[in-house]
ZAMARGU-4260 file (C-alpha; in steps of 0.2 Angstrom, whole numbers, plus 5000, padded with zeros to 4 digits):
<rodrens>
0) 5000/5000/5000 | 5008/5017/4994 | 5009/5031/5008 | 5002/5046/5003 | 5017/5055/5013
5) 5031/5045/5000 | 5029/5055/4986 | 5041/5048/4974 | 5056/5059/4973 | 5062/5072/4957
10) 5082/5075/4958 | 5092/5091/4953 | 5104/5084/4940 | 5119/5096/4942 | 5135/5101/4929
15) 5144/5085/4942 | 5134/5072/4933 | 5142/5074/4915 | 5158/5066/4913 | 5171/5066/4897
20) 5172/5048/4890 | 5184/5041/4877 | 5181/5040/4859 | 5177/5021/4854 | 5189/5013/4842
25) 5185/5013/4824 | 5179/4998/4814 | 5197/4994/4804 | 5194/4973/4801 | 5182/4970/4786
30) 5166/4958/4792 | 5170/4946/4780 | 5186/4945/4766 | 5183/4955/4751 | 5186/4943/4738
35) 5186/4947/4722 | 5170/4937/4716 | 5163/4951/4731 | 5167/4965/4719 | 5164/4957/4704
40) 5146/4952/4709 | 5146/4970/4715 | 5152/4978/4699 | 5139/4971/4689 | 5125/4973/4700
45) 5128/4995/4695 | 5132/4989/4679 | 5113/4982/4676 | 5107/4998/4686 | 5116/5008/4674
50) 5108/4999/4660 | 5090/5001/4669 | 5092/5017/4674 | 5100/5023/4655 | 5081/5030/4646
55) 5076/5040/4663 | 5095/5049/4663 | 5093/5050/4643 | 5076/5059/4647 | 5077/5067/4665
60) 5097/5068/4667 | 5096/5082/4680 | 5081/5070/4691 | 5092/5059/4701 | 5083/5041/4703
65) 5084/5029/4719 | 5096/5012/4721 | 5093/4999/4735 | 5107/4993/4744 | 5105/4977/4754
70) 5118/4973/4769 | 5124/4958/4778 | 5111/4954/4790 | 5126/4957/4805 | 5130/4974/4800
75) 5114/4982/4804 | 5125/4994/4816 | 5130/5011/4813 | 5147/5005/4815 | 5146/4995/4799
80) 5138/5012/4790 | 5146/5009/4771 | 5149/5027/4771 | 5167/5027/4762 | 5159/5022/4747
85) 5139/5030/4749 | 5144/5047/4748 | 5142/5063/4738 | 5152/5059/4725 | 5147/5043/4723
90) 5126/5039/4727 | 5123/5048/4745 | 5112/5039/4758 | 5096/5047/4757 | 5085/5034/4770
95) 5082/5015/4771 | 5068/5001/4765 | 5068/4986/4776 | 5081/4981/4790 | 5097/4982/4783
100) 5091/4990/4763 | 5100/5007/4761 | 5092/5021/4748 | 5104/5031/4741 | 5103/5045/4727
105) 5110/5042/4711 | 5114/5051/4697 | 5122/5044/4681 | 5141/5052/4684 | 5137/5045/4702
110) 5134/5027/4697 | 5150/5027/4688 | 5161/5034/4702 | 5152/5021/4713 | 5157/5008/4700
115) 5177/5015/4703 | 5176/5015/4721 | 5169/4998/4724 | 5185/4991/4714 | 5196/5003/4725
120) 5209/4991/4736 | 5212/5005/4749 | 5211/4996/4769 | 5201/5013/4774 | 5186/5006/4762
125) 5187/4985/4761 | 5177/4984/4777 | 5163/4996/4769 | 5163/4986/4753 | 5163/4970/4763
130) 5145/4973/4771 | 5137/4976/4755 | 5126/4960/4748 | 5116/4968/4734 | 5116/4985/4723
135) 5101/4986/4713 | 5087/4996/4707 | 5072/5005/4717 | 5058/4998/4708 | 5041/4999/4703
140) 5039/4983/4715 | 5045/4994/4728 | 5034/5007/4725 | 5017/4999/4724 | 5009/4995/4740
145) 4993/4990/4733 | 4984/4975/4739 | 4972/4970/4723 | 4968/4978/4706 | 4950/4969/4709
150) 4938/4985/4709 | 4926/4990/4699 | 4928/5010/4700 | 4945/5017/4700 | 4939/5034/4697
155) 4932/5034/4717 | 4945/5026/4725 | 4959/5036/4732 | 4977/5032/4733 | 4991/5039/4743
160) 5009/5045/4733 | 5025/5047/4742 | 5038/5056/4734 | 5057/5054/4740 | 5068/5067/4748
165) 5085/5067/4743 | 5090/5076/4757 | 5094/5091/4748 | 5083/5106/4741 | 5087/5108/4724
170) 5086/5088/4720 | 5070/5089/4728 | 5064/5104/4717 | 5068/5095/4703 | 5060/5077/4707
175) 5043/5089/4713 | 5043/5097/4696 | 5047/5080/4687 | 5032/5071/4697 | 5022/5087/4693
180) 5024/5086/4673 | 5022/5067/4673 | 5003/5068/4681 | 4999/5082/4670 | 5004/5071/4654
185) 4991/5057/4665 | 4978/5068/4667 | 4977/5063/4686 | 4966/5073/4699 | 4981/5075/4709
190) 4981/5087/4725 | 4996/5091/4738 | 4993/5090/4758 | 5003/5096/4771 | 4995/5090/4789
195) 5012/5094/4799 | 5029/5097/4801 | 5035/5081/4794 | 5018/5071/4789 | 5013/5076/4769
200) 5010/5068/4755 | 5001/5067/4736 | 4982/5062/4735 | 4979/5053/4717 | 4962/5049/4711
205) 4964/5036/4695 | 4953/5033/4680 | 4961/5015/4678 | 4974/5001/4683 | 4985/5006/4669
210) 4988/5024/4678 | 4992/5016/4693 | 5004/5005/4685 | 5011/5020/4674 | 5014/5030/4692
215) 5023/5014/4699 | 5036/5018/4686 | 5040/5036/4691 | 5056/5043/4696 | 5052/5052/4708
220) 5038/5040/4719 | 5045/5034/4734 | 5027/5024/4739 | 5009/5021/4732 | 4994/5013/4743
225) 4976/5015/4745 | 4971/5028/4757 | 4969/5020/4773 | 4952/5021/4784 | 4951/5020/4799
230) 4937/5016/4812 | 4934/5017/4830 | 4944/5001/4835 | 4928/4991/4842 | 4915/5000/4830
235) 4908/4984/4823 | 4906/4972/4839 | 4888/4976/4845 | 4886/4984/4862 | 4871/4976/4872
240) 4862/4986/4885 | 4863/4979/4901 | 4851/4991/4913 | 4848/5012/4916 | 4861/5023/4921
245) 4860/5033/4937 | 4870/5043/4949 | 4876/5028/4959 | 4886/5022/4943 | 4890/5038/4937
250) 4891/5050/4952 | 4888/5068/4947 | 4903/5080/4948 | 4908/5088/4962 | 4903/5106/4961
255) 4919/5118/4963 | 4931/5098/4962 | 4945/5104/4950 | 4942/5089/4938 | 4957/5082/4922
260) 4951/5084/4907 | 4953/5072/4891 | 4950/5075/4875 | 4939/5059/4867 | 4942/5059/4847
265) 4928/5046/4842 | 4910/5045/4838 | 4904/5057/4850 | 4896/5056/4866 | 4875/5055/4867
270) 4868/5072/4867 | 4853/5069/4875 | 4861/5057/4890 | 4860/5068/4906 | 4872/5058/4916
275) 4889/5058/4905 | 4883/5075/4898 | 4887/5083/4918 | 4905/5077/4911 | 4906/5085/4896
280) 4914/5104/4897 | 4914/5106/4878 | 4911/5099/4858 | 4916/5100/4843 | 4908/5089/4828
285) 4915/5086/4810 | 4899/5076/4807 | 4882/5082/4804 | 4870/5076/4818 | 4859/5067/4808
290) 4871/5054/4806 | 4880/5052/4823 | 4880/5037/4829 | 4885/5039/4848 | 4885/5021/4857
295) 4903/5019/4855 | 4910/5035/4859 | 4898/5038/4874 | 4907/5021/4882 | 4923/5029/4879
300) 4921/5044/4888 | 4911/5035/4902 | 4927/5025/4904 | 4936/5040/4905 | 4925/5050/4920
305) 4921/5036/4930 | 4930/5017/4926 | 4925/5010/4942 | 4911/5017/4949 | 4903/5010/4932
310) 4910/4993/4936 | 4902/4992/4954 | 4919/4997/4959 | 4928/4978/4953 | 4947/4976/4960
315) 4959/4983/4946 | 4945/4997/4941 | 4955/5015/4947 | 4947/5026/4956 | 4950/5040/4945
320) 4937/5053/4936 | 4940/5066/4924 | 4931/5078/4913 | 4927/5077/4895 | 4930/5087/4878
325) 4921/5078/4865 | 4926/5077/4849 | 4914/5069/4833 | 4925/5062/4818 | 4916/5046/4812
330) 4899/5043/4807 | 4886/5030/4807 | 4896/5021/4792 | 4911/5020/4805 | 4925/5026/4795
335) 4936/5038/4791 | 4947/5042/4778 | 4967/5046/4784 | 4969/5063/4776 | 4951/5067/4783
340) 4955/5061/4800 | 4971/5071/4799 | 4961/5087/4795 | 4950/5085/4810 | 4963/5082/4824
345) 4975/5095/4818 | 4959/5107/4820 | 4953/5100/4836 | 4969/5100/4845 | 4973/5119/4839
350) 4957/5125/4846 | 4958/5114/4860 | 4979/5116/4866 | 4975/5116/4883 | 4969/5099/4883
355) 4984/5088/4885 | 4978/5070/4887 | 4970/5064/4869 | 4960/5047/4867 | 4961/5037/4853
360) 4951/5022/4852 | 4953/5021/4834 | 4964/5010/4822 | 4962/4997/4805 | 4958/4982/4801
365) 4976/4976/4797 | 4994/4976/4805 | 5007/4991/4803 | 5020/4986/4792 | 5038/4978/4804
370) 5047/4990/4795 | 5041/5006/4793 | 5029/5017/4804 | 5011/5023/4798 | 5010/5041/4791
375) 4996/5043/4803 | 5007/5037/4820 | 5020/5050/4814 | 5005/5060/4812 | 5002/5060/4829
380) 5021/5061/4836 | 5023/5079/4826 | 5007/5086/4834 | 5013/5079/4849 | 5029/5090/4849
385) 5022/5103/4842 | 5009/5105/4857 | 5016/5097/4871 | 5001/5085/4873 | 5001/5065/4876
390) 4989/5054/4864 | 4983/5040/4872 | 4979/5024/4858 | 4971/5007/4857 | 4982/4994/4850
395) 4967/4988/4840 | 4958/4973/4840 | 4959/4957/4827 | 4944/4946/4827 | 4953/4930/4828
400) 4946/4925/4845 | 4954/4908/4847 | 4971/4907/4859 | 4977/4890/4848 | 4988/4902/4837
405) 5005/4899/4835 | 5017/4915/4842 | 5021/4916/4823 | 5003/4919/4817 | 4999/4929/4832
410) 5015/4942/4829 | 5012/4943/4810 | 4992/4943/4809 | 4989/4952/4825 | 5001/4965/4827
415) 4996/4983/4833 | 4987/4994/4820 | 4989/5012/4815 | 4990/5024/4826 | 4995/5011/4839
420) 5015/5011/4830 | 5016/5032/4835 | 5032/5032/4843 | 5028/5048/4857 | 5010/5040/4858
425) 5004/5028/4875 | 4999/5013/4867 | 4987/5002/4876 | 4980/4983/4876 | 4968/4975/4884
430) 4966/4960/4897 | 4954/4949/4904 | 4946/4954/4918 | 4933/4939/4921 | 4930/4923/4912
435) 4915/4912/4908 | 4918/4891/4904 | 4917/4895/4886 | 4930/4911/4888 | 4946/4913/4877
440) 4957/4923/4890 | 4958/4916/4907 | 4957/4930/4920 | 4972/4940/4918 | 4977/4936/4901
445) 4978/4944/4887 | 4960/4948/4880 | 4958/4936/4864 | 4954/4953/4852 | 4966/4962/4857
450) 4981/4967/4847 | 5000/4964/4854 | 5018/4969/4850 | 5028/4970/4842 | 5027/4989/4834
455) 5038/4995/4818 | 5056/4991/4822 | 5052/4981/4834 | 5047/4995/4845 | 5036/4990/4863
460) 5021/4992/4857 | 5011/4991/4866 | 5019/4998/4882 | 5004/4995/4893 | 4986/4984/4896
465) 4969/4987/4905 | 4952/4982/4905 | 4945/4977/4888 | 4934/4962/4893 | 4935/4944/4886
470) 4923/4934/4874 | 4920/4916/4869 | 4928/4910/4854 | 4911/4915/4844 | 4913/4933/4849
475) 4901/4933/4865 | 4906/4943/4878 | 4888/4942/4892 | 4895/4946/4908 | 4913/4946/4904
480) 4913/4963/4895 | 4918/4980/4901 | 4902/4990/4907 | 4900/5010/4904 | 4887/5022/4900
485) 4877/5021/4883 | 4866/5033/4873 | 4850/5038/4882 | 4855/5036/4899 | 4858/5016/4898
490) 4872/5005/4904 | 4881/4996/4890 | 4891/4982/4889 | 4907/4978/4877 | 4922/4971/4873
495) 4938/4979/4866 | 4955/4988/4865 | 4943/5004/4863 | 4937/5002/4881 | 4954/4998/4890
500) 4960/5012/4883 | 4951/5026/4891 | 4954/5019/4907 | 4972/5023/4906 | 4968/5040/4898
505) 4959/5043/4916 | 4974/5037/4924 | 4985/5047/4915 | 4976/5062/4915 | 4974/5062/4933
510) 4994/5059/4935 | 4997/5074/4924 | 4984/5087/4934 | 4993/5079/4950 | 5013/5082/4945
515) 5010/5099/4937 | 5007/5106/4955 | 5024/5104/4958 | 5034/5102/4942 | 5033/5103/4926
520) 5022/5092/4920 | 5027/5086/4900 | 5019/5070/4890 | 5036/5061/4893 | 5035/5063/4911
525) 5017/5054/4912 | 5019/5042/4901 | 5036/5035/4911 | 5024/5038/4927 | 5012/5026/4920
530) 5022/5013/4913 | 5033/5015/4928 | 5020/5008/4940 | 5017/4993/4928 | 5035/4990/4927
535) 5034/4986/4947 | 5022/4972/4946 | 5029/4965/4927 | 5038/4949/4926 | 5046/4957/4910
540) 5039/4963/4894 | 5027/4952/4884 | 5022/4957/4866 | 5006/4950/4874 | 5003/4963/4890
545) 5016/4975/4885 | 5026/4979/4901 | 5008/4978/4910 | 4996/4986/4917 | 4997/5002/4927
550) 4992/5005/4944 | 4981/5016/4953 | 4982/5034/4952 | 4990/5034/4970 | 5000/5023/4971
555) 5008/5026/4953 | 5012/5044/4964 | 5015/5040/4980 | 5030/5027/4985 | 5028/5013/5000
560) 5038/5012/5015 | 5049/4997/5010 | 5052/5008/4992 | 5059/5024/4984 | 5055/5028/4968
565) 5068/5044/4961 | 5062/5054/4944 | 5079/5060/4934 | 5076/5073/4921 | 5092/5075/4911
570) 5098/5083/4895 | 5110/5068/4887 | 5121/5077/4880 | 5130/5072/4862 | 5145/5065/4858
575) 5160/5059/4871 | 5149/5063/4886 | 5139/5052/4898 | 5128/5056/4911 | 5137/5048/4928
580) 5127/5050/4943 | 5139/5041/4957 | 5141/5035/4971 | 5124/5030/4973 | 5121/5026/4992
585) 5110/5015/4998 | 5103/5012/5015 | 5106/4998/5030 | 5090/4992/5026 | 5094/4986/5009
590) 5112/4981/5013 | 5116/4963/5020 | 5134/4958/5024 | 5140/4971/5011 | 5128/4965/4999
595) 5113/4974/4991 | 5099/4962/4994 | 5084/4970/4985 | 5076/4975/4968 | 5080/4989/4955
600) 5069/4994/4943 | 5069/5007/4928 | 5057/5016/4918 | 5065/5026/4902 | 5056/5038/4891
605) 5062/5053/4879 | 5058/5059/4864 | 5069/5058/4851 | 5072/5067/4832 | 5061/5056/4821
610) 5063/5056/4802 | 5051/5046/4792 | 5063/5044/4776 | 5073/5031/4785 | 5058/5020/4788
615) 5064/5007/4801 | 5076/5020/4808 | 5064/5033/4811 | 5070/5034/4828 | 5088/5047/4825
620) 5094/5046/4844 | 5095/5031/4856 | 5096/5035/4874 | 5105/5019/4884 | 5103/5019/4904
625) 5114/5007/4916 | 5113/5005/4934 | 5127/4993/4940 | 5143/4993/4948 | 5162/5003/4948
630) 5177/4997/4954 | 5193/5001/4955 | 5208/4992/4946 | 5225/4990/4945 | 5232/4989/4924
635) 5245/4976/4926 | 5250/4982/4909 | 5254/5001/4915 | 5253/5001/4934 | 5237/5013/4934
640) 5223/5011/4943 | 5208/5012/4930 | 5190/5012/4935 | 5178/4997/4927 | 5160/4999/4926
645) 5149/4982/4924 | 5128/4987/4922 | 5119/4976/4937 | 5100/4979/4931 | 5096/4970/4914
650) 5083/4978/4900 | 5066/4972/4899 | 5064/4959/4890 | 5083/4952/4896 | 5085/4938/4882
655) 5102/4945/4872 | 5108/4929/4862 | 5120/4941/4854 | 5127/4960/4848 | 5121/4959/4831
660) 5110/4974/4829 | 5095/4966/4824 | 5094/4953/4839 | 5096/4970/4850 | 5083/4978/4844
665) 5072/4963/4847 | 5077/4959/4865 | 5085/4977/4872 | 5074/4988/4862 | 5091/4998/4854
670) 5083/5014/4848 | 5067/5014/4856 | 5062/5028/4868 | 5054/5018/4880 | 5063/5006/4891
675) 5063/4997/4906 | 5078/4986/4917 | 5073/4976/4931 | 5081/4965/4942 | 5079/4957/4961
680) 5092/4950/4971 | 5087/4939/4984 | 5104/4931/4988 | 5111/4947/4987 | 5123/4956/4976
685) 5140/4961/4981 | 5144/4980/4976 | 5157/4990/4978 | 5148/5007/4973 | 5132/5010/4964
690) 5133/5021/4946 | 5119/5027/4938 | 5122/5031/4919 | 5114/5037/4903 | 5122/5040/4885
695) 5118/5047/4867 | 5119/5039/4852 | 5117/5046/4835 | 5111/5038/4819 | 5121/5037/4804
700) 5117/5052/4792 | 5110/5061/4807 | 5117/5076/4812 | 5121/5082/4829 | 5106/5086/4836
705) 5110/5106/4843 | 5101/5103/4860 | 5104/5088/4871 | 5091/5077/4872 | 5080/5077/4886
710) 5077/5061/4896 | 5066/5056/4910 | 5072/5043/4920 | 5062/5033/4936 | 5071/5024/4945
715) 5064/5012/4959 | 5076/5003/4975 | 5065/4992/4985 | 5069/4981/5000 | 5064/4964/4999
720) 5059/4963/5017 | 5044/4970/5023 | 5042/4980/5036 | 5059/4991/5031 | 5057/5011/5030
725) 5069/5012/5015 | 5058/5027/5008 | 5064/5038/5022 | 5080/5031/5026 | 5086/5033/5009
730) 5079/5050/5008 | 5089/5055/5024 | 5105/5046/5018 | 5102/5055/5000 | 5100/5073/5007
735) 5115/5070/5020 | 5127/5066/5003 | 5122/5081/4997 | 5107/5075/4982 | 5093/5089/4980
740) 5074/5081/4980 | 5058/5091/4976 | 5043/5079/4979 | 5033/5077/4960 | 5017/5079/4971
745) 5009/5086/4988 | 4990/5079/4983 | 4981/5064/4975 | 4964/5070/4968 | 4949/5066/4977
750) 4937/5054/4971 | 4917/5054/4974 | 4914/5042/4986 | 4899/5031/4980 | 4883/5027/4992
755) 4879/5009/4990
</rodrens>
């Protein structure tokens, strides 16, 4: 049980903390012998791009087209970067494809110095030829991302054009200008949206397959696909009225209660319901009212004001409440189209920037792709820099109901959908809550519907779980739903990721009103707060549960006795820097015979530079964090004494088979912005001194970033006896070393207490 007098802990981070470290060697040994059938193959892999590429550079000589480079699967890593032979004078890195699969611009003098460069013999440049596997052609395979020709009217369907940036503004003029021309030859309804800083793109309507095909050919097209639509996420499973809705399920506000507020992107909340309507400060509707169709929207924001008094106040339910801005994007059909969607929210959030908790319990009918995010979830990630504010979205539900699915079918057919993949977003899953005898989900479990991990890149997606319900492996859910308020004044039953997600929209709205008293609140700072308290009860992350579900709104605040939890903010700074927070100390009541006997856990989150062009490397900045041991050594070598750092507290999931780049991004989530470490030691750890650590890394072809990057970082010691007062031991032993701590909190909002 947390104690409302343990706020957890912010520390002032200092000009102390940031140490000078040495540059890493450089990568001198090839990965593999450069033979000469290795530069043969290579030589007449650009010779056959020369030959394809010869009519467009006869034509277009000053439109530069695109190649493909594929690399050994184990040199994923910057450090294996071919740049010595991809470079401006050669073909210059302009993104990547698939894991691995370099874009890089090239011109038809560029293909031929890349042609000399590849046969060059110099030791600098044999370990950059050595990683290469394949040079080939971007082709019109690559562009089209069109499931089936099979329609009957291409003249009403819509498609979605990507054109590429080459990194450079007079190449891109010219590939603009050349797209331009070509569709004017076509005849196309063309048309060019901008919905934010980084997310924009070409709308094409078509008269037939044959212009579709034609476009696949251009130059300058990066992508093609159907515009996507979307839907709220649980839209087409039928909610069931269950009873009438009254002030003991859904208390009325309390007058002059300072209230959260959330903003609910759906569609809409019942006009006419008295109840959920005391909830709801303001609207605004893209939809004309006679076709709104509220039940699905109105269970949302229920979720949202009052999660477990509408659940007769169930164990797991938080006692949260928050107020309501309703926002009406779908209609009765149930879908939206992206480019519309993106219109609405950028309105609504303009008008509405003081709302900083958004719900989206929206998403398709079909996975992201593994190796490239949505244009919608980096939709989301600029609007969420841009405003400060914190989208909150629902993995998405699959309507597969059966558990007998292998692991492989379940992470290929039942991945999260878009928006679910947006890197700054809260992305949330659903568990069971209850079961029946014909029940998919045992109590606990993953809810059968909903959509797990992993996200783009293999990215922890999603990052937490809540209620959603459960339901038979026919689709039935009587009494093992999720209940909330429905249109008219009624209490409706559901399943889906559409109503777990709410409930953590409550929770972290509350947790953002709660902080903000005292610091500075930021989407970053809640977002660690929340999957922070689901880190303390996880076993370790499951593509499944994500790193689990968060806990109340107090005790995700507030610390027991026998815990402390610390909040770092730092600006990581780049290059041969490192944050080195050290000598951590640590408490009697944790310490056994000189050995820490206890468990640490960690809770990562920043916010990274994204860049879409580089597809599976969207992510520009990785942030690594350690917490382990130093000591001191004596070089038998020089007679120095050298200081040896070895991490104690292993990332979540822990399962490293190996350093390759790909296997790290699987099992230490290398480039993510969220992560998590946890470790308990029951037997006891022998160490010396504690060092807390965090570190920049920079993509390849990414600049360094002007301002460090800010982190948050929560970090949580607990004694693994009960009964200990480590909370105020450590924070007398902390202040006595000097440490400065601010509590993140002095109040927990008050919640209506419900007569029976």
């Amino acid at each position: 049980m947390s104690n409302k007098n343990n706020p957890i802990q912010s520390v002032k981070v200092t000009q102390k903390d940031f140490k000078d470290v040495s540059s890493p060697k450089p990568n001198s040994k090839p990965i593999r012998e450069v033979t000469k059938e290795l530069v043969d193959k290579l030589k007449a892999d650009i010779e056959q791009s020369a030959i394809e590429l010869r009519n467009h550079f006869n034509t277009a000589p000053n439109v530069p087209a695109v190649l493909k480079i594929r690399l050994l699967e184990n040199a994923l890593a910057k450090s294996h970067r071919p740049d010595k032979v991809f470079k401006d004078t050669t073909c210059p890195i302009i993104g990547t494809a698939d894991f691995g699969v370099l874009l890089v611009s090239a011109n038809e003098d560029g293909i031929s110095q890349l042609k000399t460069r590849i046969q060059s013999t110099a030791k600098s440049i044999q370990p950059d030829i050595a990683v290469i596997e394949e040079i080939s052609v971007f082709s019109s395979d690559d562009r089209l991302h069109v499931n089936s020709f099979e329609v009957s009217n291409f003249n009403a369907k819509k498609y979605k054009v990507h054109l590429f940036d080459h990194l450079k503004e007079r190449q891109n003029e010219r590939i603009k200008e050349y797209f331009n021309n070509s569709t004017a030859q076509m005849t196309l309804d063309v048309s060019f949206k901008e919905y934010s800083s980084h997310t924009s793109f070409h709308t094409v309507k078509v008269q037939n397959q044959l212009s579709i095909q034609s476009l696949a050919k251009n130059i300058a097209v990066r992508s093609i696909e159907e515009m996507p639509t979307y839907s709220p996420s649980d839209f087409k499973i039928a909610t069931s009225p269950v009873g009438p809705l009254d002030s003991s399920m859904l208390p009325d506000p309390l007058h002059g209660f300072d209230y959260p507020v959330v903003a609910v992107v759906d569609s809409g909340i019942c006009r006419t319901s008295k109840q959920i309507n005391k909830w709801v400060i303001s609207r605004k509707s893209f939809v004309p009212e006679e076709v709104v169709n509220t039940s699905h929207g109105t269970m949302v924001g229920g979720l949202i004001a009052s999660p477990s008094s509408l659940n007769y106040h169930e164990e797991g339910f938080p006692n949260t409440q928050a107020k309501l801005v309703d926002i009406t994007v779908f209609d009765t059909s149930g879908n939206a189209s992206e480019d519309d969607l993106m219109e609405m929210i950028s309105e609504a959030v303009e008008q509405f920037q003081n709302i900083k908790i958004w719900n989206l319990s929206i998403g398709r009918n079909e996975p992201t792709k593994l190796n490239s995010f949505s244009d919608f979830g980096c939709f989301l990630d600029d609007l969420s820099e841009k405003y400060g504010i914190l989208f909150v979205v629902a993995s998405g539900n699959h309507n597969t109901f059966t558990t007998n699915r292998s692991d492989e079918d379940k992470t290929r057919e039942s991945r999260v959908s878009s928006p679910g993949d947006s890197l700054r977003a809260l992305t949330v899953g659903s568990i069971a809550h209850k079961k029946n005898p014909q029940s998919a989900s045992k109590e606990g479990q993953c809810s059968p519907f909903s959509r797990i991990g992993p996200g783009p890149a293999f990215t922890p997606k999603p990052e937490v779980i809540h209620f959603g319900g459960n339901c038979t492996e026919n689709g039935g859910y009587a009494q093992i739903g999720v209940l909330s308020c429905g249109p008219e004044d009624q209490i409706y039953e559901s399943v889906g990721t559409s109503f777990s997600t709410p409930i953590v929209s409550s929770i972290a709205a509350n947790a953002w009103q709660s902080i903000e008293k005292t610091i500075r609140a930021t989407p970053e700072k809640v977002k660690a707060l929340v999957i922070h308290s689901a880190v303390l009860d996880c076993n370790g992350y499951e593509y499944a549960t994500g790193f689990g579900k968060p806990r109340d709104i107090d005790s995700l605040l507030y610390c027991s006795e026998n815990q402390i939890t610390l909040m770092f903010e730092v600006d990581v700074r780049h290059g041969l820097v490192e944050f080195d927070r050290s000598p951590i100390p640590l408490p009697s009541s944790v310490q056994d015979k000189g050995k820490f006997k206890g468990e640490v856990a960690m809770t990562l989150v920043y916010s990274p530079p994204l860049d879409q062009s580089f597809g599976s490397e969207y992510s520009r900045v990785n942030i690594s964090v350690s917490m382990g041991e130093t000591k001191t050594i004596l070089d038998e070598a020089t007679g120095e004494l050298k200081t040896s750092f070895s991490g104690k507290v292993p990332p979540l999931p822990s399962n490293k088979k190996d350093l390759y780049e790909i296997n790290q991004l699987k099992n230490s989530f290398k480039w993510s912005p969220t992560k998590a470490h946890k470790k308990k030691y029951p037997q006891g750890t022998s160490v010396q001194a504690w060092k807390l650590k965090m570190e920049s890394t920079i993509r390849a072809e990414e600049k360094v970033p002007i301002t460090p990057q800010k982190a948050v970082l929560l970090v949580t010691v607990k004694s693994i006896n009960e009964g200990t007062d480590l909370y105020n031991d450590t924070v007398r032993l902390l202040k006595t070393n000097g440490w400065i701590l601010n509590p993140i909190t002095i109040t927990v909002p008050v919640t209506v207490t419900i007569n029976a």
